[in-house]
Structure formats: structure tokens, C-alpha cells
C-alpha positions, 0 to 999 in steps of 0.5 A, a space after each residue: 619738612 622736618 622743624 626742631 620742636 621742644 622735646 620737653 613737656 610745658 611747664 605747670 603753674 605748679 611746682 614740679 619735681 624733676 629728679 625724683 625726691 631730690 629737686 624741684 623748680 618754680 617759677 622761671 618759664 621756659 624759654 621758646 627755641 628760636 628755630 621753632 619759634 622762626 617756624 611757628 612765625 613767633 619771635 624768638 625769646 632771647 636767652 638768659 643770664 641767671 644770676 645764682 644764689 646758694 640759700 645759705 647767702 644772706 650777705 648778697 640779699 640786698 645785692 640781688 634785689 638790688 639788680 633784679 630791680 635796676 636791671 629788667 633782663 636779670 634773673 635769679 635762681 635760688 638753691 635751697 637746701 634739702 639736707 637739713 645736715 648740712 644746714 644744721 644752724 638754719 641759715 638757708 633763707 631761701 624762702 626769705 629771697 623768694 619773697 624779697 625779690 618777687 616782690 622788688 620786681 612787683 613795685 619796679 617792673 614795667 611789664 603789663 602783668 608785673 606778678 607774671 614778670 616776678 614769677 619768670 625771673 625768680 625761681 627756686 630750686 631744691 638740692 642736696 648740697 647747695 654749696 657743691 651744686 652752685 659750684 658745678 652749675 656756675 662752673 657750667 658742669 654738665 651734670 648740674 645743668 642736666 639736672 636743671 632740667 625743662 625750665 632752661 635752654 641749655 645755651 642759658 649761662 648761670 652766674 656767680 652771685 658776685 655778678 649782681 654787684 656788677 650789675 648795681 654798680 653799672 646802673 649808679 656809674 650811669 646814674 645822676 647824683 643825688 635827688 637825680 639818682 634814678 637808681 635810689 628812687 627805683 630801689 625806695 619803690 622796689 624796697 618800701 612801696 609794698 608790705 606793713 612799712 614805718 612811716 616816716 614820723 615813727 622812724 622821727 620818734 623812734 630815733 628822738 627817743 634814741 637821742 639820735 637828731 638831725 645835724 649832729 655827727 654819728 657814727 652807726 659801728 655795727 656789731 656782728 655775731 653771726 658768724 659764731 652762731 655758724 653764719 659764714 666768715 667768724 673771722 668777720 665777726 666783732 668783739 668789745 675790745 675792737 668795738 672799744 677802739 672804734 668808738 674812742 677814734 669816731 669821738 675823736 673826730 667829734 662824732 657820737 658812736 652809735 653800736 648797731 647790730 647783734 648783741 655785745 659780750 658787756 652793755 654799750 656804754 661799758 664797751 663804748 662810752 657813757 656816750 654812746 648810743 645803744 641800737 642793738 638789735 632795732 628791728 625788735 623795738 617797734 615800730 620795726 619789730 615784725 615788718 621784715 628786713 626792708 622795715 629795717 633798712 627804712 629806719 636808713 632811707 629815712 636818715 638819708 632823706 632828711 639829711 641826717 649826719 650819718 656814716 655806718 662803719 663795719 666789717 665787710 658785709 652785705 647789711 651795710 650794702 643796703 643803706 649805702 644804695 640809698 645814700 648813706 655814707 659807708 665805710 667797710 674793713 676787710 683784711 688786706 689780701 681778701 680773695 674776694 674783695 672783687 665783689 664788693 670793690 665793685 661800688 666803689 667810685 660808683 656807689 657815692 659815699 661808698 668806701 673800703 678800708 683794708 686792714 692789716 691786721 683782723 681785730 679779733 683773735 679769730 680774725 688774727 688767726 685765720 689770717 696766721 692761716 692763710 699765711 701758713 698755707 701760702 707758705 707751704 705751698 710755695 715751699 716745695 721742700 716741706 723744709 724748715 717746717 712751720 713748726 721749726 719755726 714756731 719752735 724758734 720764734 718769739 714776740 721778741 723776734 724781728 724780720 731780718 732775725 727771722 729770715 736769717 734763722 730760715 736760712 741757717 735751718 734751711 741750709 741745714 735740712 737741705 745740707 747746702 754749703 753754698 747758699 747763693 749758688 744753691 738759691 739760684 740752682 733751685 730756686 727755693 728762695 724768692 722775693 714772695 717767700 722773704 715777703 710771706 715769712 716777714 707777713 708770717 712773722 707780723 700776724 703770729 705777733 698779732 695773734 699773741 696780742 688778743 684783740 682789737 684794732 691795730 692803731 695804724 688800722 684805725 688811723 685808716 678808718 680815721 682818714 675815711 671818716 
């Protein structure tokens, strides 16, 4: 009687190289075929969804650790990268996410041997191209699966990175409320139950010392700079002039602006007020310098905990997504139109306090314009014609100009390119001209206005902050 048995060697405690001075993997043990294990009298394991993650994704660190400790049947596999061309700005932290997640397994697992369990779900892999190799591997290419090799079944299903947020919000929509939420309470074990973590009354000194008491009203604005230090998304990125209108609305409202983040182009209180509180890189001041990122995230835990009046206001980012599992109000921007605002919309009515604002308009010159860029590239692939042009457009246009102006001048040009005499008849002949079209020249129109204007917040967009707060 012939049995199916595995035709790939077991796994070494070791890491081991599959395709020769390209790729390694560790961790992740092999999963038993279910036709041998019925044979071998053993109940079969059941197959994986393997959450994917390119080393260059920080924004979904808390995200993946976050379902890794609330869901026990995740897992994780890292790219790391090998090409240190295409990692030039070091923004792999694949070493960082190993760490980060073994350990959150550790604290939260109720396996018998929690550091087995850790090793099992997460593991990592070397390749060149982490960006191309996601993209195959979680499109279920064939060739990235081959190259996966020993460690998984070929029926194992990769995921996109995104599917970790389905998993945490799933896990609060079930939750209790409050001081019952059993997913904050798994989440502080998982974060602050190991490492070199701040106590409670160091955090108390830290933020007395800062001005920042218990009862009154904050506004936590974040600061973010990565992007053009070559992290992803620069048109996410802050700058003084929004950061200004911001903190002017938050006082407004009664609450004291707290500027929190990456460094600022002038001083807080140039760009915030006499006011406002400086919290500007914190994690270098102690007690936090040197104890990593859940230190950090404890200073919010903390806040959470004792009740403090706080709320983090900031463009859309995987640093606020920490501080709000654990109870902090959170408020984020994005642009109207994000293609991926699935991800992070998915903690919305699920995650309490959590909520989004979308903005029409970017409020960094940056911003404005690769929103002016996608507009463009919508146009152009709606119009199949090439004709009027973009630049027969810019040619034309003015800040002076208004929507019914600009759509009668692509009329009179168009009619001209395509030499139609009748201009109804041909529309509905071709079908060249559409309620989208009329809808992406008049979204055109707007943002090329709001590229001349330089930065910061449109006040209609900080109207919308102002409601949320």
C-alpha cells in the first residue's frame, strides 16, 4: 500500500538557505500533510493564513502585533530585504518586527511552551525585492510560493498586510467596553509585560514636568517627517503652516496643543503658540530613551489609564493606531479618495474613540500636488482621445478661473482637436464626455488652485477636525 509522505527534508532548529544566496527562512515549522498524518495515526494540523509583511511597513507594526496577540491561529511572515539598493534610507525593520512580535506572542500565548509558540507563527525571510516578492506571494504567483520552499504547504494562503486590521477590529467589535475590554487588557500584557518598561510614576513625573495634568483638555498634533527622509507617503507628511492651523482650531475649542513627533522646520511655540506643549521626539528624553517602541506607547497607556483628557489628532499613520487599542480618543486625516483607506476604516465603530476625517484637500504643498497627480492621471486615462491635452489646459488656466468657465473652455478646445460641428450629437455618438469626466475636470480645477496656494489646512477641512474633536 502506497502512503503520501513528505518529500521535503524536516526543518533544522536553524536558519537555512533555500535558494542559494538569495533567501533564508526561520521559524514557521512545517505543517504535517493531513494524508500522512491520518496514516501515521496523528491528527492532521490545519493549514495557515499567513499574514505578509515587506520590512520597509512600519506603519503596520502595531497592527500585526496587535492580531498576532488577539488572534491565536495568526501568523506572520517578514520580508526582509537583501538589496541594500533598494533599501538605501534603511527603512527595513525587519529585525525590529521579529522581536517585537515573538515577543507579544510570549506574554499573550496559552500554549504550554509560549517561545515555541512564538517561533512557529512568526518567521522571516531574505529576498531581493521585498516590494515585487509581497506583490507575487500575496497575489498567490506560483514562483513566489516555490521559492518559499519546506516550511509551508502549498494549500497555505499568504495575506496582505491589511488583513491584520481585520483581525483587531473583529476582536473589539466582540469586546466589552471599557475597563471590560478584554482585547486593551491582552494588548498591555502583550506590549508592557516584558523588556526594560517605565513605571507608571516616571511617566507621572515625565508629563508633570511637561506641564501636561490630569483633568485638563490636550490635543496630542503629531509631527511627521519620515516621508521626506525616504519613508513612505511624503505627501503624509507635516509641515509649520498646517501644524499652525491645527493647533489655532484645538484652542479654539478650550484644548492645549501638544506638538508630538518628528522635528518641526521652527520652535513649537513659533509654530503653535506660547502655549503649547513641546513633545518632540520623547522617546529621546528618559525615562523612555533606549527602551524601544512599546516604552513609548506606554507613556499613552498610561494617559489612558488614569483618565487623562487626551485625544491624538494626525495624518493617517500606523503610530496613532497603538495609542488608540488602548483607549485613547484618535482622530486621523486623510485625502478624499484614498485608495487605501480600507485598511485603516476598518476600526472605525469598532475600535471606541477611533475616527477619520477625509480631507479635500493634502495641507502640504507636497500633498497638494500628488493629489493634482492623481487627478491628472484619472483624466488621462478616462480620456481616450489625449485631446485637449493637460497642458492645453494649464496653458489656459488661472487661479481666476471658475468650474463652468473651465468645462466650456474643454468643450471649445475639444470641439476644435476633434473638429466636430455638432457637439450633442457627437458626445452621444463617442462617448467622450461624461458626468466622471465633468466631475474629474471640476476635482482638477480645485487642486490646481490649491497647489498655488502653498500650505496648510483649508478651512472647511479644519471645520471637519473641529466637529470630531
Amino acid at each position: 500500500m502506497l502512503t503520501k509522505t513528505r518529500t521535503t527534508p524536516a526543518p533544522t532548529p536553524t536558519a537555512r538557505p533555500f535558494t542559494p544566496g538569495v533567501m533564508q527562512l526561520r521559524g514557521f515549522r512545517p505543517l504535517q500533510d493531513p494524508l500522512s498524518a491520518h496514516v501515521l495515526g496523528a491528527p492532521p494540523i490545519q493549514r495557515r493564513n499567513v499574514l505578509t509583511q515587506a520590512g520597509y511597513m512600519s506603519g503596520d507594526m502595531y497592527g500585526v502585533s496587535a492580531a498576532l496577540s488577539l488572534n491565536p491561529t495568526a501568523s506572520v511572515l517578514i520580508l526582509k530585504e537583501t538589496n541594500d539598493q533598494l533599501d538605501t534610507y534603511g527603512r527595513d525593520k525587519s529585525d525590529l518586527y521579529e522581536s517585537f512580535y515573538k515577543e507579544s506572542i510570549k506574554q499573550t500565548s496559552t500554549k504550554h511552551n509560549k517561545t515555541a509558540d512564538a517561533d512557529n507563527r512568526v518567521g522571516v525571510l531574505s529576498v531581493n525585492n521585498t516590494n515585487s516578492f509581497y506583490k507575487d506571494l500575496t497575489n498567490n504567483k506560483g514562483s513566489a510560493k516555490d521559492r518559499v520552499n519546506a516550511p509551508f504547504e502549498s494549500s497555505d494562503k499568504f495575506l496582505t498586510i491589511g488583513i491584520a486590521t481585520s483581525m483587531v477590529g473583529s476582536a473589539y467589535e466582540h469586546d466589552g467596553s471599557g475597563n471590560k475590554s478584554t482585547s486593551k487588557a491582552k494588548l498591555r500584557r502583550a506590549w508592557f509585560s516584558g523588556g526594560d518598561m517605565p513605571s507608571d510614576l516616571e511617566i507621572k513625573q515625565f508629563l508633570d514636568g511637561k506641564g501636561i495634568k490630569k483633568g485638563t483638555p490636550y490635543a496630542f498634533l503629531w509631527s511627521r517627517a519620515s516621508g521626506r527622509n525616504g519613508g513612505a507617503h511624503p505627501e503624509l507628511d507635516s509641515d509649520d503652516d498646517g501644524l499652525s492651523g491645527l493647533a489655532n482650531a484645538v484652542s479654539s475649542l478650550g484644548r492645549t496643543a501638544v506638538i508630538v513627533g518628528d522635528a518641526l522646520n521652527s520652535d513649537v511655540a513659533t509654530v503653535a503658540g506660547d502655549d503649547a506643549i513641546d513633545l518632540i521626539k520623547y522617546w529621546e528624553s528618559d525615562p523612555f530613551t533606549g527602551k524601544g517602541r512599546q516604552a513609548q506607547l506606554k507613556m499613552f497607556d498610561y494617559m489612558a489609564r488614569q483618565g487623562y483628557n487626551v485625544v491624538n489628532v494626525g495624518m493617517r499613520s500606523g503610530i496613532l493606531e497603538g495609542p488608540a487599542l488602548l483607549g485613547i480618543k484618535t482622530i486621523y486625516m486623510e485625502e478624499e479618495g484614498n485608495k487605501q483607506a480600507a485598511r485603516m476604516e476598518k476600526l472605525i465603530g469598532k475600535v471606541p474613540g477611533y475616527d477619520r476625517v477625509k480631507l479635500n484637500s493634502l495641507p502640504t504643498k507636497v500633498g497638494r500636488q500628488e493629489q493634482l497627480a492623481e487627478v491628472e492621471k484619472q483624466i488621462y486615462d478616462h480620456n481616450e482621445t489625449r485631446t485637449p491635452s493637460l497642458d492645453d489646459l494649464y496653458d489656459w488656466f488661472d487661479n481666476d478661473t471658475d468650474v463652468p468657465a473651465l468645462l466650456g473652455e474643454y468643450k471649445t478646445r475639444a470641439m476644435s482637436a476633434w473638429r466636430v460641428s455638432n457637439w450633442t450629437t457627437y458626445v452621444n455618438e463617442n462617448k467622450v464626455w461624461s458626468d466622471k469626466l465633468k466631475s474629474l475636470l471640476t476635482s482638477w480645477l480645485y487642486h490646481a488652485k490649491r497647489v498655488g496656494y502653498g500650505s496648510g489646512f483649508d478651512d472647511t477641512d479644519l471645520n471637519k477636525v473641529k466637529d470630531k474633536l
